[in-house]
N, C-alpha and C positions, 0 to 999 in steps of 0.2 A: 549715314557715314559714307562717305567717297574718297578714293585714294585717288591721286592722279601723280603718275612720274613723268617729271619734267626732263629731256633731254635736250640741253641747248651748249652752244660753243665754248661757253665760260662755264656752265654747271652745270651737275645732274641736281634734283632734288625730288623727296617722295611730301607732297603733300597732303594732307587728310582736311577732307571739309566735312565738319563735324556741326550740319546743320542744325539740326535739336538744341545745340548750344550754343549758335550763333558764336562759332569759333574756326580758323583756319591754325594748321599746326605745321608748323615746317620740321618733317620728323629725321628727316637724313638728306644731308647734301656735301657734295666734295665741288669743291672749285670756289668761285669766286661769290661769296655770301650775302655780299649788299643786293647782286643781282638777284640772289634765289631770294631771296628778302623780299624784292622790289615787285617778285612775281607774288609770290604768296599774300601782300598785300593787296596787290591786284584784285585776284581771285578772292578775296576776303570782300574788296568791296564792291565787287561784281553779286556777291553772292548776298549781301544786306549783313558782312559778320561784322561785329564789334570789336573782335580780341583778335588779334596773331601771335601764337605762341613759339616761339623758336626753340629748339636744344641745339645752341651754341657749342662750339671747341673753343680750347681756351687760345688755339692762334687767333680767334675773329669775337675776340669783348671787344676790342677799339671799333671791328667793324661795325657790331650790335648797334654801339651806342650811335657812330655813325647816322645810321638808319632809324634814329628815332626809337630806338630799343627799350624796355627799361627792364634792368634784373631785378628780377622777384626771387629765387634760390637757384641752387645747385644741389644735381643729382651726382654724387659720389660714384669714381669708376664705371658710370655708366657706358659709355664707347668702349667696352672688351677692354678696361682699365681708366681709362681715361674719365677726366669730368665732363659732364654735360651743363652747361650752364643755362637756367631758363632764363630766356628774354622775353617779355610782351610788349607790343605796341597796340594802345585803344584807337579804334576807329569811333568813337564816343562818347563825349564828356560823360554821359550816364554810366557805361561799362568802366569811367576809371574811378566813381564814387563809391564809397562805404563811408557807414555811419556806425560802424563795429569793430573798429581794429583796436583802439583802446581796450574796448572789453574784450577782444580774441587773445590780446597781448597780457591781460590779467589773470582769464583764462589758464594758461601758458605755465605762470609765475605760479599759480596755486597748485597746477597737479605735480611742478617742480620739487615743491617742499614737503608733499605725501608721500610717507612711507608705501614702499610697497605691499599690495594685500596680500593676505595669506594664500594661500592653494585651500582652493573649496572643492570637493567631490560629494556626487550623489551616483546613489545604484542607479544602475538600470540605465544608465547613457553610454551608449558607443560613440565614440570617435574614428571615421574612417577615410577613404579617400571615394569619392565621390563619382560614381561612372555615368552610364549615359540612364539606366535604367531608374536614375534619382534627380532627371529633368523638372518634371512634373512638382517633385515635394521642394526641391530646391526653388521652382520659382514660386508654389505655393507660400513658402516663407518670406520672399524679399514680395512679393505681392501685398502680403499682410501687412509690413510694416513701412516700403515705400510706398507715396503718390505720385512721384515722382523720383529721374533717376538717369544720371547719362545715356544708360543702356538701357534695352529689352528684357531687362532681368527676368518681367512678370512670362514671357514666352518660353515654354519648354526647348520650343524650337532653336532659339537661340541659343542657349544654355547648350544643350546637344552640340550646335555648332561649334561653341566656344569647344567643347573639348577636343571636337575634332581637329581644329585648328593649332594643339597642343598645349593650349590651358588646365590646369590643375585646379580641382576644388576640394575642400576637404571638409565634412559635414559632422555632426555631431547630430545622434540619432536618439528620440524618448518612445517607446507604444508607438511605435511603426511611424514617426512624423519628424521629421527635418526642423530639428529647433536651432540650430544657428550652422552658419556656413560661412566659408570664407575664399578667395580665389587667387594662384600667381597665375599671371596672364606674362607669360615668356617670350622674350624677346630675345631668339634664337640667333642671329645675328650679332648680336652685341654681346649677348650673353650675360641678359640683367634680367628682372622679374619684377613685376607691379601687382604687389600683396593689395587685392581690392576686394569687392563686395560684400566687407563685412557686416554682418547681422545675426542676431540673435531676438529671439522671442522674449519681450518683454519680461513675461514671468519667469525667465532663467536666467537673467544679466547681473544678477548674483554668484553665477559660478564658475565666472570665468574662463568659458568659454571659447571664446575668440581669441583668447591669449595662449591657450592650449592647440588651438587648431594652428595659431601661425607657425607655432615649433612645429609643428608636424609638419606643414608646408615647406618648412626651412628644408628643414631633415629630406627631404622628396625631392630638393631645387641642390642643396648638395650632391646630392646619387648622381642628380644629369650635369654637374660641374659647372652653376651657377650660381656666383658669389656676390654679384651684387644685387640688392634688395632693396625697392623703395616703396613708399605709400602717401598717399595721398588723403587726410583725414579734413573732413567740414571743423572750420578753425572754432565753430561755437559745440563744437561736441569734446566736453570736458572726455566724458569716457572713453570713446576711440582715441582722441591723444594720450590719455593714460596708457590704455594698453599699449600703443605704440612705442611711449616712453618705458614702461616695464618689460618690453621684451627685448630692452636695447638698440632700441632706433634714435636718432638722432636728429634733431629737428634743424634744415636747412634753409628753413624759408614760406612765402605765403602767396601763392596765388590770387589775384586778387580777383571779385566777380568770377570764377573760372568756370563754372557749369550750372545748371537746373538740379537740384537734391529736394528730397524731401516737399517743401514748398515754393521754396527760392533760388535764386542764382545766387549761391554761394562762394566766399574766401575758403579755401583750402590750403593747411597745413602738410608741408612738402619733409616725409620724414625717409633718413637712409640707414643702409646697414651695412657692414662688410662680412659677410657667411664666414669668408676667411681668418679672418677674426677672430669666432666666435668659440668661447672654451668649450669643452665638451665635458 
């Protein structure tokens, strides 16, 4: 991953080339949009990326479309109130196919008309917020269950970093071992949160879990006065849109091809939330 900030006559803009997934992201830009647009595709196919992902304002949808754009969702108050609107443009007939969006879209419709599960507990699990000293078990767990994965999960070192950096994790603990986790990665500038690396160990994804740890994460992103919340779920994972649908998230959209998960370069479901909102 490489940041680079653009300063030029017409715009600033902060770029991310997000080579593992063969993606360029235009993550912040003030001034004239087609331009920081025109650069970021650039750099996209300088770089051999397929995708350019934009978060748009909503003065520059004409510009978007303009520039060959195409909206895939919208992030909710993400800009410190404001909408963020995603745009991508393919740099490759291949990054703009899927042969899954009928069945991600049915997907969708069936975890719609489930009721929602009861509250399961078992002794002997803590639930806590996760420090640096639970590196090691936290990547042990996303090791075991990813092959694959945008980020470094498997690296203690990473994980460390993420916190220092001011990400939160919040872990759920059996006989001294990290059975599922989950992370807001804050975005202190805008004053939004991307609820991500959720996982849980096979043999406990009966108890709910990850649904438990994201209240807890809410509740932590409220204290530091961060209300808008979004997530990003693999569109063929019935379970993670569940949870995301039962804890009040709202599904705004689909990424399409957007990263490497698991085995494949995956469609990702674009889900929001407003903290402010949310009853108590």
């Amino acid at each position: 991953m490489e940041v680079i900030t653009l300063k030029k006559g017409a715009f600033t803009a902060e770029i991310v080339l997000d080579h593992g997934n063969q993606r360029t992201k235009l993550e912040n830009y003030r001034g004239d949009f087609i331009r920081a647009a025109k650069e970021a595709v650039q750099l996209a196919s300088l770089h051999r990326h397929t995708k350019v992902i934009a978060k748009v304002k909503n003065r520059d949808l004409s510009a978007a479309r303009e520039a060959l754009f195409l909206q895939e969702g919208i992030l909710h108050h993400y800009f410190g109130g404001s909408d963020a609107w995603l745009f991508s443009r393919f740099l490759s007939e291949e990054r703009r196919q899927t042969l899954t969006w009928v069945e991600e879209d049915t997907i969708l419709l069936s975890i719609k008309k489930k009721d929602k599960p009861a509250e399961v507990s078992e002794s002997g699990i803590t639930i806590r917020k996760a420090g640096q000293n639970d590196a090691e078990k936290l990547a042990a767990l996303y090791g075991s269950i990813f092959t694959l994965y945008p980020v470094p999960l498997f690296d203690p070192e990473y994980i460390k970093e993420s916190m220092k950096n001011g990400n939160i994790y919040f872990a759920a603990e059996k006989d001294g071992a990290v059975i599922s986790a989950a992370s807001a990665e804050i975005n202190r500038t805008f004053a939004n949160a991307e609820i991500s690396d959720c996982a849980t160990h096979p043999e406990n994804r009966s108890q709910r879990l990850i649904y438990r740890i994201i209240n807890m994460l809410e509740e932590e992103l409220r204290t530091e006065g961060v209300y808008c919340t979004y997530s990003l779920a693999r569109a063929r994972s019935a379970g993670m849109n569940a949870v995301l649908l039962n804890s009040g998230y709202h599904y705004t959209g689909r990424l399409l091809n957007n990263c490497w998960i698991l085995e494949s370069l995956e469609n990702m479901n674009i889900w929001c939330k407003n903290l402010a909102k949310t009853p108590f």
